[in-house]
N, CA, C and O atoms as a DFTB+ gen file, in Angstrom:
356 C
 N C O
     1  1       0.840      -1.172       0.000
     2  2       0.000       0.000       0.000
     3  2       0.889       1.241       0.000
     4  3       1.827       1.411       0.779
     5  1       0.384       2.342      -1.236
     6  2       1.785       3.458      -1.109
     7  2       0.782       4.095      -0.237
     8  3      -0.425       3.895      -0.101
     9  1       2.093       5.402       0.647
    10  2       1.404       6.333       1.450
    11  2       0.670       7.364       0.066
    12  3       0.886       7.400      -1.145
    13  1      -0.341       8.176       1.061
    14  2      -0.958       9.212       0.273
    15  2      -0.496      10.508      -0.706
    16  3       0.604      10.809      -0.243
    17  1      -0.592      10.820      -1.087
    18  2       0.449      11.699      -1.831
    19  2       0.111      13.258      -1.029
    20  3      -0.922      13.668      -0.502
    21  1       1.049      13.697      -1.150
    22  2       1.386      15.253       0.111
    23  2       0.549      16.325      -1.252
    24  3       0.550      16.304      -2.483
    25  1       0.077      16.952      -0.469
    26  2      -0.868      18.174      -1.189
    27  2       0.823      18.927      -1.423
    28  3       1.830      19.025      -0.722
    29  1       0.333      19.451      -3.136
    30  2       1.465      20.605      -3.670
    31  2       1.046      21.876      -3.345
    32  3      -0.054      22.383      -3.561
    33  1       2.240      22.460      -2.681
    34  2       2.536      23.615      -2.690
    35  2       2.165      24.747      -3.782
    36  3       3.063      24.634      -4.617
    37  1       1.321      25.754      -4.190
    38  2       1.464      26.931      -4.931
    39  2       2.239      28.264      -4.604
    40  3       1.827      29.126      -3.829
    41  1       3.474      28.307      -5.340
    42  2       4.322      29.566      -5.815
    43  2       3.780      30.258      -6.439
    44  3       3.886      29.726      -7.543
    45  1       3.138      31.269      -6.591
    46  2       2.787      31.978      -7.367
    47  2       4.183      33.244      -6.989
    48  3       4.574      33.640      -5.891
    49  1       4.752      33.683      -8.663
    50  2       5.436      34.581      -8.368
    51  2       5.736      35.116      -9.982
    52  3       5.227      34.629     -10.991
    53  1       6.702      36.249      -9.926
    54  2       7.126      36.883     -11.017
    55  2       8.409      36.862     -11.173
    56  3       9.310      37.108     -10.371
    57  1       8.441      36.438     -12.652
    58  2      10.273      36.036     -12.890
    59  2      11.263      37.225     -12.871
    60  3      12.400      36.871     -12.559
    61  1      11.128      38.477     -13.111
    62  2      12.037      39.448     -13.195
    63  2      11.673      40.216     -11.360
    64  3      12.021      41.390     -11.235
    65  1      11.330      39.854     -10.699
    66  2      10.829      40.158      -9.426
    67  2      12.013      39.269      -8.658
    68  3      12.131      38.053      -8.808
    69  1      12.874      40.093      -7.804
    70  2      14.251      39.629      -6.462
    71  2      13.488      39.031      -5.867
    72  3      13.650      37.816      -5.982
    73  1      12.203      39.508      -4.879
    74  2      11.651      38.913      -3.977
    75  2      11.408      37.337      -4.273
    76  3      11.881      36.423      -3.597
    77  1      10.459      37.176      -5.579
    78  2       9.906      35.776      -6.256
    79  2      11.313      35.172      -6.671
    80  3      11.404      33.951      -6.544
    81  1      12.385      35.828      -7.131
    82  2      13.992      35.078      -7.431
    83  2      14.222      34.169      -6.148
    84  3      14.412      32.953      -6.157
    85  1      14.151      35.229      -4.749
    86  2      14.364      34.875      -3.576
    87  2      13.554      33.244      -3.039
    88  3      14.027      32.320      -2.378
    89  1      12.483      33.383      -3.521
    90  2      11.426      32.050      -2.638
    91  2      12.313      30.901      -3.846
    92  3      13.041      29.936      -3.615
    93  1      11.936      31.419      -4.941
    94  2      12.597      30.268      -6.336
    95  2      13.600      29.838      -5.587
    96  3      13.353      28.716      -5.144
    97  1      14.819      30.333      -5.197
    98  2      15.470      29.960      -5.009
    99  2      15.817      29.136      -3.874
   100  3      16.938      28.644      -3.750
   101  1      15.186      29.026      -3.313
   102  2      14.975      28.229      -1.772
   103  2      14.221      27.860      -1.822
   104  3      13.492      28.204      -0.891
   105  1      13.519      26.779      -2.899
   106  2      12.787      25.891      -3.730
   107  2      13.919      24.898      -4.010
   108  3      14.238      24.020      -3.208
   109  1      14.333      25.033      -4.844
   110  2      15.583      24.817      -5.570
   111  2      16.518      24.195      -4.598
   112  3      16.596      22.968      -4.531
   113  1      17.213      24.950      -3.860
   114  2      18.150      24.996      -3.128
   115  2      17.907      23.508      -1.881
   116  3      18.828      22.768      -1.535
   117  1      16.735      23.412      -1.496
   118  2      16.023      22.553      -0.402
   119  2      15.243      21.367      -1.275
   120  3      14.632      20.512      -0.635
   121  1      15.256      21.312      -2.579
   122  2      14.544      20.210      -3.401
   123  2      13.697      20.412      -3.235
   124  3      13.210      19.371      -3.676
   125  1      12.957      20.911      -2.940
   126  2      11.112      20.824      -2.856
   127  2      10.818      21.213      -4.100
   128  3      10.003      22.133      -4.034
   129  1      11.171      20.879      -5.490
   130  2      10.528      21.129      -6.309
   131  2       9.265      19.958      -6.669
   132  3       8.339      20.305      -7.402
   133  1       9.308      18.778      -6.181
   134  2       8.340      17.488      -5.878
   135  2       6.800      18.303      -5.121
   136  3       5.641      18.344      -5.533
   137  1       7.375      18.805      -4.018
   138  2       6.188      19.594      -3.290
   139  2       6.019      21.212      -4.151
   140  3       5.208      21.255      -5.076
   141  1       6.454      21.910      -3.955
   142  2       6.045      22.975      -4.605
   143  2       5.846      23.187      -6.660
   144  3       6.628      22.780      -7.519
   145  1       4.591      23.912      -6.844
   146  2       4.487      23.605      -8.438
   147  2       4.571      25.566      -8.295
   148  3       4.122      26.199      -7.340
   149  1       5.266      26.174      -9.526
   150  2       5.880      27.268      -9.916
   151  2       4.727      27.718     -10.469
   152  3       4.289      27.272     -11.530
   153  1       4.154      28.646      -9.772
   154  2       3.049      29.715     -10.916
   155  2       3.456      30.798     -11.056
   156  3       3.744      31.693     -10.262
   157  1       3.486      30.681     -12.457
   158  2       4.090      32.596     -13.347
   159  2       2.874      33.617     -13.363
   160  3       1.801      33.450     -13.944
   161  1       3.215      34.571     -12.701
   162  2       1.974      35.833     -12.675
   163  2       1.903      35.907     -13.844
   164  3       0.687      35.824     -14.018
   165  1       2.358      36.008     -14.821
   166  2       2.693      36.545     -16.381
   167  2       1.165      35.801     -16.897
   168  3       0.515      36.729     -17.378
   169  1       0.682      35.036     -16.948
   170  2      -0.552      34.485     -17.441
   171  2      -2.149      34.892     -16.687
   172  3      -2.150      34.965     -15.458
   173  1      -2.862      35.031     -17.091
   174  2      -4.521      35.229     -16.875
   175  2      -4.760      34.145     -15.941
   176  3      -4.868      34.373     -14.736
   177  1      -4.849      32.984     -16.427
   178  2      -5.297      31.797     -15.545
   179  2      -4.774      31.840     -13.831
   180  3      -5.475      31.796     -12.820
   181  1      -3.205      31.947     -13.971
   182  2      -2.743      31.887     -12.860
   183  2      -2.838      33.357     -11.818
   184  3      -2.850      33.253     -10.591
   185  1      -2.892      34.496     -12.426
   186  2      -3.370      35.913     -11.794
   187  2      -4.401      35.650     -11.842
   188  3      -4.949      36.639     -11.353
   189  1      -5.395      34.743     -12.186
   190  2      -6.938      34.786     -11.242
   191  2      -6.679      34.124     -10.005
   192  3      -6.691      34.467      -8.823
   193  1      -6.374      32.779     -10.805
   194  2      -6.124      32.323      -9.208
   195  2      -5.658      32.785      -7.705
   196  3      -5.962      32.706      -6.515
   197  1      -4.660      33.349      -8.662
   198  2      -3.833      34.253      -7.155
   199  2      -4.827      35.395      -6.264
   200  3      -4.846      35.558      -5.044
   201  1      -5.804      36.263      -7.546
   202  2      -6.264      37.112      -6.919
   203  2      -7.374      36.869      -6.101
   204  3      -7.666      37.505      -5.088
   205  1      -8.264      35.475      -6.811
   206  2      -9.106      34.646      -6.102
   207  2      -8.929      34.045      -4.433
   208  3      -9.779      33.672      -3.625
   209  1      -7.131      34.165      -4.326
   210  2      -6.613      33.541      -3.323
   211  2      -6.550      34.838      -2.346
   212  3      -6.295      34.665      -1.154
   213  1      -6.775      36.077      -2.838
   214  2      -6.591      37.471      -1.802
   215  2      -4.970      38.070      -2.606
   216  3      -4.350      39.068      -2.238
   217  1      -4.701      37.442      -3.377
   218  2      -2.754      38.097      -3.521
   219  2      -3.182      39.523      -3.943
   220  3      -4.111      40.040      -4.563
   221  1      -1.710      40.022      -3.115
   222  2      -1.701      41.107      -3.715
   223  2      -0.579      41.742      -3.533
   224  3      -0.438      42.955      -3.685
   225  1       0.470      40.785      -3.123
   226  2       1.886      40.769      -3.128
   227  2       2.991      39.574      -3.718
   228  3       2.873      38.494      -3.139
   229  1       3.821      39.618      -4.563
   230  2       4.534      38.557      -4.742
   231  2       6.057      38.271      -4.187
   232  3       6.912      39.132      -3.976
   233  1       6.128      37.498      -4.087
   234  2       5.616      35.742      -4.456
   235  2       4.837      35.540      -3.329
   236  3       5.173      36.011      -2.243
   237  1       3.950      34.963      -3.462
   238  2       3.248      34.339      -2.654
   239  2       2.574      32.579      -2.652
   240  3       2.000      32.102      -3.631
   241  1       2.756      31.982      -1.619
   242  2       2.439      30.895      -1.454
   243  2       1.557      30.208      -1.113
   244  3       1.430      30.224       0.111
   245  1       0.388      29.169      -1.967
   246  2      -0.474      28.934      -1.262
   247  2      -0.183      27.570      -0.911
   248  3       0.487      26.854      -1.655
   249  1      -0.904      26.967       0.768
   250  2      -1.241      25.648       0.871
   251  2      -2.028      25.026       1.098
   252  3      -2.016      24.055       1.856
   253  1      -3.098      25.551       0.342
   254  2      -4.222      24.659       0.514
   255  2      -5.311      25.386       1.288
   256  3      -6.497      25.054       1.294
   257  1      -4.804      26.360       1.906
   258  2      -5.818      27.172       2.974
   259  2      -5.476      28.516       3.557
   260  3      -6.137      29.009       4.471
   261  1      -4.568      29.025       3.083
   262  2      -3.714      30.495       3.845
   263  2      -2.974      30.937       2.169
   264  3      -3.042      30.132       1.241
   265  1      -2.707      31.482       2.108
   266  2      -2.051      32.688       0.890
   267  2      -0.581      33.190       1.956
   268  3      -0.866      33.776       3.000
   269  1       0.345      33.035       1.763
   270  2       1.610      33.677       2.333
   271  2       2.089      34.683       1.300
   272  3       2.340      34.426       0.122
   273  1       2.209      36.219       2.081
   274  2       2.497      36.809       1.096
   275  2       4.090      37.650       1.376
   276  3       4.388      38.222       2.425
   277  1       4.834      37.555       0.332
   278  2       6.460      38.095       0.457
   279  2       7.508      37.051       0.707
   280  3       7.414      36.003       1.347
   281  1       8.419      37.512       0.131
   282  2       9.521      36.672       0.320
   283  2       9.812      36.343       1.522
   284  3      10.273      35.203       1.459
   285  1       9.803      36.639       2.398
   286  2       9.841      36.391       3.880
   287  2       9.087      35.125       4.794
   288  3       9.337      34.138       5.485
   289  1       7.965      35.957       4.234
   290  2       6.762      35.141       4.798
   291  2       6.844      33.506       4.143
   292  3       6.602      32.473       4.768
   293  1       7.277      33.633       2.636
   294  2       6.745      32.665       1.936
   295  2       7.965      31.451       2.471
   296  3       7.644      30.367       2.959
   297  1       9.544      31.952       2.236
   298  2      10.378      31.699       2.836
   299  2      10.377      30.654       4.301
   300  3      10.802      29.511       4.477
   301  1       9.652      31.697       5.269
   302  2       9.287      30.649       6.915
   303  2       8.246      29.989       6.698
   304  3       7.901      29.309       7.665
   305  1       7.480      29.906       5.631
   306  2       6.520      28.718       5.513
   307  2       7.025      27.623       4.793
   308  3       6.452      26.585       5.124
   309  1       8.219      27.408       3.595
   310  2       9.152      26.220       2.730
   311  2       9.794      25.829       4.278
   312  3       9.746      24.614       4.467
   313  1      10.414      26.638       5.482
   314  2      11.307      26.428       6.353
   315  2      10.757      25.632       6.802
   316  3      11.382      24.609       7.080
   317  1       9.383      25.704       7.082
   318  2       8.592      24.735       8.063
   319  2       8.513      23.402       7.418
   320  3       8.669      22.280       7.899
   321  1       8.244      23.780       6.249
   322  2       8.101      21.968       5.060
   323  2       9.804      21.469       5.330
   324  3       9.998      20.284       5.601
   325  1      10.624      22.126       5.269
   326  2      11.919      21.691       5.109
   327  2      11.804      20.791       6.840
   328  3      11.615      19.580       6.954
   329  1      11.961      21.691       7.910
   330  2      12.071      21.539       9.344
   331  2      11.233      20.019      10.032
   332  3      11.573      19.065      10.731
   333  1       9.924      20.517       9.318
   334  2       9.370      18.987       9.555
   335  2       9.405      17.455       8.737
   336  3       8.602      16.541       8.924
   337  1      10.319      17.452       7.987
   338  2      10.696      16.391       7.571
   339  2      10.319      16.204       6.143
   340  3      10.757      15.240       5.514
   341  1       9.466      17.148       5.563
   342  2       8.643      17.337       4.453
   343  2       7.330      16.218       4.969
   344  3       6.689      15.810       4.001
   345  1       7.006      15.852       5.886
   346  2       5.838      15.206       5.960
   347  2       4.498      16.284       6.138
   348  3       3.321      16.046       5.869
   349  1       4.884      17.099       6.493
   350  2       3.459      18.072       6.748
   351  2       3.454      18.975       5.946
   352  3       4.591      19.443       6.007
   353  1       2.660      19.742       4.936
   354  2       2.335      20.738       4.184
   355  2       1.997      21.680       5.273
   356  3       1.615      22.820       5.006
C-alpha cells in the first residue's frame, strides 16, 4: 500500500521580481521542487487564481488554505516543510 500523496505547494510569483527570485530559489536549493508547483503571474489563468486567493503581493504561497504573502513570509513557511521532515504541508 503506497502512502498518500502530500498536497502541492502553490508559488505563485514573477520572474524578473528579487523577492519571487528569492522564494525560487529556496525551492531549488532545499529540493522541494516534488512539493512545490511554480506559478508565473505573467498568465490570466494563474493571476486569477492568485487574486481569487486574496494576492496582492509577490511571491506568494499557497497551501491549501492560507495565501503567504512576500519573500519572507513565503520563505518561513518552505522552512517549516523543510524543518518537519517534508511530511506536513
Amino acid at each position: 500500500m503506497s502512502a498518500p500523496e502530500s498536497p502541492v505547494l502553490e508559488l505563485f510569483h514573477r520572474i524578473a521580481d528579487p523577492p519571487s527570485a528569492t522564494a525560487r530559489r529556496f525551492v531549488t536549493d532545499h529540493a522541494l521542487e516534488d512539493r512545490v508547483r511554480f506559478r508565473n503571474l505573467t498568465y490570466a489563468e494563474v493571476e486569477k487564481d492568485w487574486l481569487e486567493r486574496g494576492g496582492h503581493t509577490s511571491p506568494a504561497l499557497w497551501d491549501g488554505a492560507r495565501l503567504y504573502q512576500g519573500a519572507e513570509a513565503v520563505v518561513a513557511r518552505l522552512l517549516a516543510v523543510v524543518n518537519l521532515g517534508r511530511d506536513d504541508s
